[in-house]
C-alpha atoms as one frame of an Amber mdcrd trajectory, in Angstrom:
protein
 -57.855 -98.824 -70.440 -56.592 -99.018 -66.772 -55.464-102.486 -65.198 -55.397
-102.997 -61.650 -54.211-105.793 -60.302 -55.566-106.679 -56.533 -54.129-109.231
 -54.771 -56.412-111.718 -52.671 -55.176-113.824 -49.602 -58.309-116.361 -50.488
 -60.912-117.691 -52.699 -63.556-115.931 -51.865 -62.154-112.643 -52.263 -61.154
-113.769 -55.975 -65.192-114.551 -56.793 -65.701-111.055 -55.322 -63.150-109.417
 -57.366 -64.309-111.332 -60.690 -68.208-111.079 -60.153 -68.961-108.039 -58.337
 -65.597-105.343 -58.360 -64.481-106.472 -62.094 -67.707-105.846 -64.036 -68.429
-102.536 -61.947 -64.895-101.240 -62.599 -65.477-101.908 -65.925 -67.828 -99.600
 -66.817 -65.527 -96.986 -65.921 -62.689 -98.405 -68.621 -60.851-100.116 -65.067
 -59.775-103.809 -66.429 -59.481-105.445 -62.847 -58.435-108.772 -62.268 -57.283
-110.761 -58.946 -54.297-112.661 -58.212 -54.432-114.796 -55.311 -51.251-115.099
 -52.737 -49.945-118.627 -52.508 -48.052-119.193 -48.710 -45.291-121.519 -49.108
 -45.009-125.402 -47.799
C-alpha cells in the first residue's frame, strides 16, 4: 500500500482529507492521511 502524507495549513482541509480524499484514495490501495502545519508563537 501507498502512504501519502498531505500537509494542511487548517482544519478544514484536515476533515476534507479524512472524509472525502482518504476513503476515495483508498480504494485505489493510497493510505492518505493529513498533517496539519502548526505556525509558531
Amino acid at each position: 500500500m501507498i502512504r501519502v502524507c498531505i500537509v494542511c495549513v487548517g482544519q478544514t482541509e484536515v476533515e476534507f482529507v479524512k472524509s472525502c480524499l482518504a476513503p476515495y484514495l483508498r480504494q485505489s490501495q493510497v493510505l492518505a492521511f493529513p498533517s496539519l502545519l502548526q505556525s509558531p508563537s
